[in-house]
C-alpha positions in Angstrom: 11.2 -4.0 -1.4 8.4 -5.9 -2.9 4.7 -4.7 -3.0 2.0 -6.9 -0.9 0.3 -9.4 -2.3 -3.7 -8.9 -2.7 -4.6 -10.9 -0.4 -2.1 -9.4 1.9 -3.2 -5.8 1.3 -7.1 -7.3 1.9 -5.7 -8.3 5.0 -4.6 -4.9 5.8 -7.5 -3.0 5.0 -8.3 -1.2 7.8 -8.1 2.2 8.0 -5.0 3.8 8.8 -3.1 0.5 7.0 -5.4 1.6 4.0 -3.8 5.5 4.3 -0.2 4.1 4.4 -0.9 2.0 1.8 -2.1 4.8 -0.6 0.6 7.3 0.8 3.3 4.3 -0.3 1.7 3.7 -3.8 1.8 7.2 -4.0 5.4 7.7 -3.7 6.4 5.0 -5.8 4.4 6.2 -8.5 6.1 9.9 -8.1 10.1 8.4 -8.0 9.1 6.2 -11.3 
C-alpha cells in the first residue's frame, strides 16, 4: 500500500474521490 502522489491525489479531486480519500487518511491515522 503506498499513499498517492500529489499530483495524483490533484488528479483525483473530484468529489466523491476527495470523500474516499479523507475516509482512507482517516483510517490510517486511527490504526497508527
Amino acid at each position: 500500500f503506498r499513499l498517492p502522489t500529489e499530483d495524483e491525489i490533484r488528479d483525483l479531486i473530484k468529489p466523491e474521490l476527495r470523500c474516499a480519500y479523507a475516509s482512507m487518511t482517516a483510517a490510517e491515522q486511527r490504526l497508527k
